[in-house]
Each structure stands twice: as C-alpha cells, then as structure tokens.
C-alpha positions in Angstrom: 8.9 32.2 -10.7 8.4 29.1 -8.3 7.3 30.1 -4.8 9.6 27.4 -3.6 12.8 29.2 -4.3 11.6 33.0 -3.8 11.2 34.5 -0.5 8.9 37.5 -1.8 6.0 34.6 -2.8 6.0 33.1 0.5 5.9 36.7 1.8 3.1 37.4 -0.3 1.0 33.7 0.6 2.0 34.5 4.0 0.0 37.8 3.7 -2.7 36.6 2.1 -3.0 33.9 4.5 -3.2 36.4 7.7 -4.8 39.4 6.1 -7.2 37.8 3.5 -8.6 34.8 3.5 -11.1 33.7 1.0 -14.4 33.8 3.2 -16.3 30.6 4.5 -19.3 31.9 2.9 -18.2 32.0 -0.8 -17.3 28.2 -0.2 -13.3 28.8 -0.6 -12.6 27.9 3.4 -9.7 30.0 4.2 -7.5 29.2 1.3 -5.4 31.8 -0.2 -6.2 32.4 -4.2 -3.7 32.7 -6.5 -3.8 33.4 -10.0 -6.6 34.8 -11.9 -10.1 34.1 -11.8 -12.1 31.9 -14.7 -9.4 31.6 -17.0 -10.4 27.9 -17.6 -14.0 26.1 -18.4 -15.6 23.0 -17.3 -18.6 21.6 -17.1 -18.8 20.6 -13.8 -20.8 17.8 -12.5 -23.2 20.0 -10.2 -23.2 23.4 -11.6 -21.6 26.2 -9.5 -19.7 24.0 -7.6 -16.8 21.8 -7.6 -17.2 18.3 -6.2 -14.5 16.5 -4.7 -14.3 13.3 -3.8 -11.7 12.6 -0.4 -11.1 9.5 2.0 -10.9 11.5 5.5 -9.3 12.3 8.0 -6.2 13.6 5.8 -3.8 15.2 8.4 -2.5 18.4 6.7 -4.1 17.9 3.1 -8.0 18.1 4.4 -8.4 19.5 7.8 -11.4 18.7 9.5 -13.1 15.7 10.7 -16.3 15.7 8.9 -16.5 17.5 4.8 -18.4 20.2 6.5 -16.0 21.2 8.9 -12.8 21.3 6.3 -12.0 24.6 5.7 -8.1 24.5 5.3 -5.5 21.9 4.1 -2.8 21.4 0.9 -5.4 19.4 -1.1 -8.9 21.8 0.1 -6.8 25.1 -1.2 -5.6 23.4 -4.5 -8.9 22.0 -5.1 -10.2 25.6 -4.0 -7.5 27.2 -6.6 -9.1 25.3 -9.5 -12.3 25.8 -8.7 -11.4 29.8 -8.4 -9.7 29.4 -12.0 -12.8 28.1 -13.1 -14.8 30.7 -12.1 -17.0 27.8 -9.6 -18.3 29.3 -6.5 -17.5 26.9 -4.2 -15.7 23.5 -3.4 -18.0 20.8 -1.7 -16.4 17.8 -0.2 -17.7 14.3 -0.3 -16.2 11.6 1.8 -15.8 8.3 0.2 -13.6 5.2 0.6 -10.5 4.4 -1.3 -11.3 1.2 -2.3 -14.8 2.7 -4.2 -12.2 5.4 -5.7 -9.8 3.0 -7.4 -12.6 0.6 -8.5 -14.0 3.5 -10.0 -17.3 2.9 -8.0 -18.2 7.0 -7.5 -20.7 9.3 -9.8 -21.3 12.5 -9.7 -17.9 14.4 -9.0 -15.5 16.2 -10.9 -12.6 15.0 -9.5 -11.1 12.9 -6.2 -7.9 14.3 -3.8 -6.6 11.1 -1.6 -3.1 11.2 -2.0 -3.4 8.7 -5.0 -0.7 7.2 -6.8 -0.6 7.8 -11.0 0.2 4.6 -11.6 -2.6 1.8 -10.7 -4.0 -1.2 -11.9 -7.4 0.2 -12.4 -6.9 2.8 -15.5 -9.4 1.3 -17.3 -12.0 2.2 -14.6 -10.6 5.8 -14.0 -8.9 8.8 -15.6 -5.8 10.0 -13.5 -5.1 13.8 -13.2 -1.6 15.0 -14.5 1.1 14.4 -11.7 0.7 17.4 -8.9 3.4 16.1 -6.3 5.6 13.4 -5.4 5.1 11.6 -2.3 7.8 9.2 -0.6 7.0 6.4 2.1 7.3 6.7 5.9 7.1 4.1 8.9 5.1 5.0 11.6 5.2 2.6 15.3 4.0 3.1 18.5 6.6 5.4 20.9 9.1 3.6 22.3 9.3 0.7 19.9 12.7 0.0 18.3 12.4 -0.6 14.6 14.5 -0.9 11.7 14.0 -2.3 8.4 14.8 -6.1 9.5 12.4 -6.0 12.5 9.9 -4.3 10.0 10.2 -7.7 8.1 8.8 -9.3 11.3 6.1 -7.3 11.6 2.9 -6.9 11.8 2.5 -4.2 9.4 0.0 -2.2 8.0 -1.1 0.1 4.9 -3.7 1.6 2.6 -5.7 0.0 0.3 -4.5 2.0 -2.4 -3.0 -0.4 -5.1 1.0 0.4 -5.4 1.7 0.3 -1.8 1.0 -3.1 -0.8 2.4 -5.0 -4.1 5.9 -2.8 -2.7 5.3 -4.1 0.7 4.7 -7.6 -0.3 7.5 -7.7 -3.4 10.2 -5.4 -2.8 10.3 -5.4 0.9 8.9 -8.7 1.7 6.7 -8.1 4.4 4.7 -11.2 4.9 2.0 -10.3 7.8 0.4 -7.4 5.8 -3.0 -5.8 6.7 -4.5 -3.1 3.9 -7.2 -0.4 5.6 -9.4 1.7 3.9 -8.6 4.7 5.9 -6.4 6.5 7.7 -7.9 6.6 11.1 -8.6 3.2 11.3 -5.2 2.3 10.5 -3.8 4.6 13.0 -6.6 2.9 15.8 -5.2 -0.4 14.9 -1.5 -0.1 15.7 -2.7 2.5 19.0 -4.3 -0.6 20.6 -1.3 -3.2 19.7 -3.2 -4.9 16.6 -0.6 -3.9 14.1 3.1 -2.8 14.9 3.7 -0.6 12.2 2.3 1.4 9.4 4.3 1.9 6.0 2.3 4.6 4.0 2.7 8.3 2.3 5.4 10.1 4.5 2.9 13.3 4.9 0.5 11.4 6.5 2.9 9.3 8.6 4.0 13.0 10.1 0.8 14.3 9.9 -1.0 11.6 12.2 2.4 11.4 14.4 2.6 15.3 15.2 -1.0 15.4 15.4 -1.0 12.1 18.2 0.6 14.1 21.3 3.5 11.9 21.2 1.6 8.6 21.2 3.2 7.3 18.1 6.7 7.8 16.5 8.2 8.2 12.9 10.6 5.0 12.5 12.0 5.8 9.7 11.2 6.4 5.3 12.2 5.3 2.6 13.8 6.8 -1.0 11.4 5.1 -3.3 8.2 7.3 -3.6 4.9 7.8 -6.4 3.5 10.7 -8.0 0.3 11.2 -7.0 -2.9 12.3 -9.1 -6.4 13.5 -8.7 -8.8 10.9 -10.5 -11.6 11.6 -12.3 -14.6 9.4 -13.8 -13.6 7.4 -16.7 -13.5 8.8 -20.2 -13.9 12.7 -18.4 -13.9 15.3 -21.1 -12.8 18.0 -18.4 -9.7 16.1 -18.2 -7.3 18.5 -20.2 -8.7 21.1 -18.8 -7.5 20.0 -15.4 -4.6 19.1 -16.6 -3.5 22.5 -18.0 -4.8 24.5 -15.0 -2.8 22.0 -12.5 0.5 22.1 -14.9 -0.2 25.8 -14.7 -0.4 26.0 -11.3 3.0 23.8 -10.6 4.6 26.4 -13.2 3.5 29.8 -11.4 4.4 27.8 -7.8 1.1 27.9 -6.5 1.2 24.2 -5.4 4.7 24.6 -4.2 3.2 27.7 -2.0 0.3 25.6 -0.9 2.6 22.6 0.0 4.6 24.5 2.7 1.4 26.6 4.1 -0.2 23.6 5.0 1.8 20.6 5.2 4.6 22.0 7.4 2.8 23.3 9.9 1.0 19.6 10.5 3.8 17.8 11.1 4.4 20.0 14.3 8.2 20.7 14.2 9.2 17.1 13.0 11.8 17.3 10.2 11.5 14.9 7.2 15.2 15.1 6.6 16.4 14.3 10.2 13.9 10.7 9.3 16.5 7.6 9.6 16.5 6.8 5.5 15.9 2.8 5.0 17.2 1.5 2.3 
C-alpha cells in the first residue's frame, strides 16, 4: 500500500524516525529502513559500501555541508534504502560537479543523486536510473522584488548546468540573459549580492534554499511543466536492472513516497507548494 495515501505508514516512518534511527556508526545516517535487508545483489564499485556521487549543498535531499557531515535528507535515506536492500554496510558520499556528472567524467561510483533529469543529451556517456520522482520548476528572487512571468523575460536569470533546464529557458520561455551554474550555492550567492535577479530551477530546491535563507529570498512563482528525474550511473553499468528493480520496488511498497514527505517538507519550513502563484 503507498505510504502516500495511508496514515498508519507515515505513523509507522514517523516512529521509526524518533524511536530508531539507523545508527551513524553502521554508515546509514539517521535514515529510517524500510523493507528487507539483501534481497538484491550488486557488485558494487568499492566493496561494502555504496558510493554516491552528489553536487552539494542539496537543501532537503542531502543535509549537510560537506559528504561527511550528511547524515539525513530524501536522496541520503533512498540511497541508504538501496544500499540496506543490498545488504552494503554503508553509503559514502562523494561531492562532484554537475557538469563532470552529465559529461560522464566520474569513475569509481555506483550511482549519482543530483536531482537529474531522465532525459539528456548525454546518454551515450551515461546510463540513467529508472524514473524515482517528478520534479516541477520554481522561481526564486530576492525579497521584495515583484516578478511575474513578463518581467522574468527581462531578467537576469539564472539556472543549473544540468542540460533540460536551460534549452526550456532559452526556447520555451525565451529568456535571453541566461547564466548556467554548476551548483547550487553559488547560484543562490549570485542573485544574494544583485548579480542575477532570478533563479528558475527544480521547485524543491527553490523552497529548500528559500526556507532555509531566513527570509532573504522569496518564491516568485512555478511552473506546470516539470522532468523526471534519475540516478545516473557509469555507462554500459551491468548493476543497472538491479537498481532499477529495487527503486521500482521501492516506489511500489511507498518507501520513496515516505521518504519524500519526511524530508522534503520539513525543509521548506512551512512554505506551501500549492499556495505558489502558477506561471503559465
């Protein structure tokens, strides 16, 4: 049954959350585990361990500053839940940039969590994961700035590297003074001191950096058209139906649904994606 639609799950993660956490020690953070243990087999690219590739800081989905300090997040406790159905140890975290993730620059991993979309130019340098969520857009400006979707037009606006995004911006929306950055917090810096005047990117971290900036920055508005995302692995990667089936099964049993609203909610700090201004 989907934990999304039954009140007795979220109980349950709820439970698990407060009363028993997966210890820091046995390299699960404190991510609730769901499921049963080792009922799937890779052969993972440093044994005992998972190793995941991630473009930080990732408000809500990885949170900590630095890979050692993560020890919670929506993407951490999924990656945590395969590596638990696995039968791996532990989950270590390597901080990369996006542009060396889509170019398919990165060895040694089993698998990269960015909030990348399924469908890039760059499949013949990576494998992409089955779907595990769909992410919409969001506009992000400084407080107090009035924005709508002409201004945006007349922007200076900003985005991620990450392929789809821009060739929207640029083609669909027509946004003409367009900046791509390679991460996050850069971005974010860049329209704090006046260098950009908005930021167009995935909607959870739009309200993930906004809750998180003390009222610094506000959410403009989002926008209907959205992307599945998927985790990417090295090209060619034999573990790839394996992760497939273990993510599929864990969107069937409503472990990412369960994971979703433990730790993405409670990032956004009481802002409401539906009471967002819709652009269309």
């Amino acid at each position: 049954m989907r934990a999304a639609q039954t009140p007795i799950f979220l109980a349950a993660l709820c439970a698990a959350l407060a009363l028993h956490p997966a210890s820091a020690a046995d390299g699960y953070g404190r991510c609730a585990l769901f499921g049963h243990r080792a009922t799937g087999h890779i052969e993972p690219a440093i044994p005992g361990q998972l190793t995941v590739l991630v473009n930080l800081p990732a408000v809500g989905e990885f949170d900590g500053e630095t890979p050692e300090t993560i020890r919670s997040g929506r993407e951490f406790c999924m990656a945590v839940n395969l590596a638990y159905r696995l039968g791996l140890d532990r989950v270590v975290l390597r901080n990369t940039t996006l542009d060396s993730l889509i170019a398919g620059r990165n060895r040694g991993y089993d698998l990269a969590l960015a909030l990348l979309s399924v469908r890039h130019r760059t499949h013949d340098v990576v494998t992409f994961s089955v779907p595990y969520a769909r992410d919409s857009y969001g506009v992000a400006v400084r407080a107090g700035i009035p924005a709508d979707l002409t201004r945006l037009r007349s922007m200076r606006v900003a985005t991620q590297i990450e392929a789809n995004v821009p060739a929207w911006l640029r083609d669909t929306l027509h946004i003409r003074r367009l900046s791509a950055f390679d991460d996050t917090g850069t971005m974010f810096t860049a329209l704090a001191a006046g260098n950009v005047d908005a930021i167009v990117t995935s909607l959870s971290v739009i309200l993930g950096q906004v809750g998180a900036a003390h009222g610094r920055f506000a959410v403009a508005g989002r926008f209907a058209e959205g992307r599945s995302l998927a985790a990417i692995l090295p090209l060619g990667s034999a573990e790839a139906p394996e992760i497939d089936r273990l993510l599929d099964a864990m969107r069937d049993d409503g472990t990412l649904a369960a994971l979703e609203t433990a730790y993405l909610a409670p990032s956004w700090h009481g802002i409401d994606p539906t009471e967002i201004p819709l652009w269309r």
